[in-house]
N, C-alpha and C positions, 0 to 999 in steps of 0.2 A: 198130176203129181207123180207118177205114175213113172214117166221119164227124170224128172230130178232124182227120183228115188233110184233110180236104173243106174244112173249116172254117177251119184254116189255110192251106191252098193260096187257097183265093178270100180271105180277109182279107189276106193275105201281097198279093196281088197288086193288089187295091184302096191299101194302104196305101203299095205302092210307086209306083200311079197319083197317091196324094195329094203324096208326097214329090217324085217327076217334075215334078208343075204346080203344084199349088198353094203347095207349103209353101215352093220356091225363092226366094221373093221376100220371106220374113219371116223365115229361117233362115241364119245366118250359115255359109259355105263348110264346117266343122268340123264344125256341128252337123247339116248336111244329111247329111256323109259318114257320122255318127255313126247314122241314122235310116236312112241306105240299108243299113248292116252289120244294122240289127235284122231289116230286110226280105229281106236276102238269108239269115243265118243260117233268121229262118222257113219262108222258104220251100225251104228244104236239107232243112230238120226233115219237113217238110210230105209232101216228099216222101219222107223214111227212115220214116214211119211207115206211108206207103201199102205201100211195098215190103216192111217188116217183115211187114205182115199175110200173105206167101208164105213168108218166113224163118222165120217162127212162131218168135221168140227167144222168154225168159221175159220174162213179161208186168210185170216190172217198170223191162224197157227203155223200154213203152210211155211208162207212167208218166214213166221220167226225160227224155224228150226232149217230152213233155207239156210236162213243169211246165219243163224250159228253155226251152219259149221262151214261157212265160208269164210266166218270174220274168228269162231274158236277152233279148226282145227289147221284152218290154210296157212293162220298166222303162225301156230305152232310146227308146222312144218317149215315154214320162210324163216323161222325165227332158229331155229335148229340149226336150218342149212344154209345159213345164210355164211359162215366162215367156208365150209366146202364149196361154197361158189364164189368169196372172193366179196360180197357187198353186204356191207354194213343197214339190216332191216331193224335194228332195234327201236326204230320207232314204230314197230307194228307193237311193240310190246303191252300199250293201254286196248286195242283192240280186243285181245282175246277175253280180257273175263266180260266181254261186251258181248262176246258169243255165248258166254257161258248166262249170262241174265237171258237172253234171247232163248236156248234150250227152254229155261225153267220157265222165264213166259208162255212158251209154247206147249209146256206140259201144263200149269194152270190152267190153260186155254181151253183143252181138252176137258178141263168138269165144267165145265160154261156152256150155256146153252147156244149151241148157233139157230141166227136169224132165220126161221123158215122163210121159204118165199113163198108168197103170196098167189093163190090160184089162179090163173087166166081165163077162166073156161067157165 
């Protein structure tokens, strides 16, 4: 997890660079706010999976806080920019609170005991 985490921490933090300067000045006040919640959820995430890999929960937390914020914060960012690029994404628009059940999944997850495995030896 280790690398997802890596990958969202530096993306998370690039995208909030882009949000920061660039996208201010073609992004209406609403839709900024909307673009910085994808960037700050990510990078929450980013960081619950670094620290998960010490917690060692069941490995299907990883998963749900994965695919949240691919499906809560990618879609929020597609869905922002999608007039700035010219294509019409609002059918991503039932996705995101899909990411947002998937977060809280994966925080329940975390008081659940995961499966020891079984000795070999």
């Amino acid at each position: 997890m280790k690398y997802a985490a890596a990958f969202f921490g530096a993306s998370g933090v690039l995208l909030g660079a882009l949000g920061a300067h660039a996208l201010k000045e073609v992004l209406e006040p609403s839709e900024l706010a909307s673009f910085k919640t994808g960037v700050q959820y990510q990078l929450i995430h980013a960081l619950a999976l670094l620290a998960s890999g010490y917690l060692k929960p069941a490995r299907w937390v990883h998963w749900c806080w994965t695919l949240g914020i691919i499906f809560f914060s990618f879609s929020i960012y597609a869905l922002v920019l999608d007039q700035v690029m010219g294509i019409d994404l609002s059918f991503l628009g039932p996705i995101t609170p899909i990411g947002g059940l998937l977060f809280v999944a994966g925080w329940v997850g975390i008081a659940l005991p995961a499966k020891s495995q079984k000795s070999h030896g």
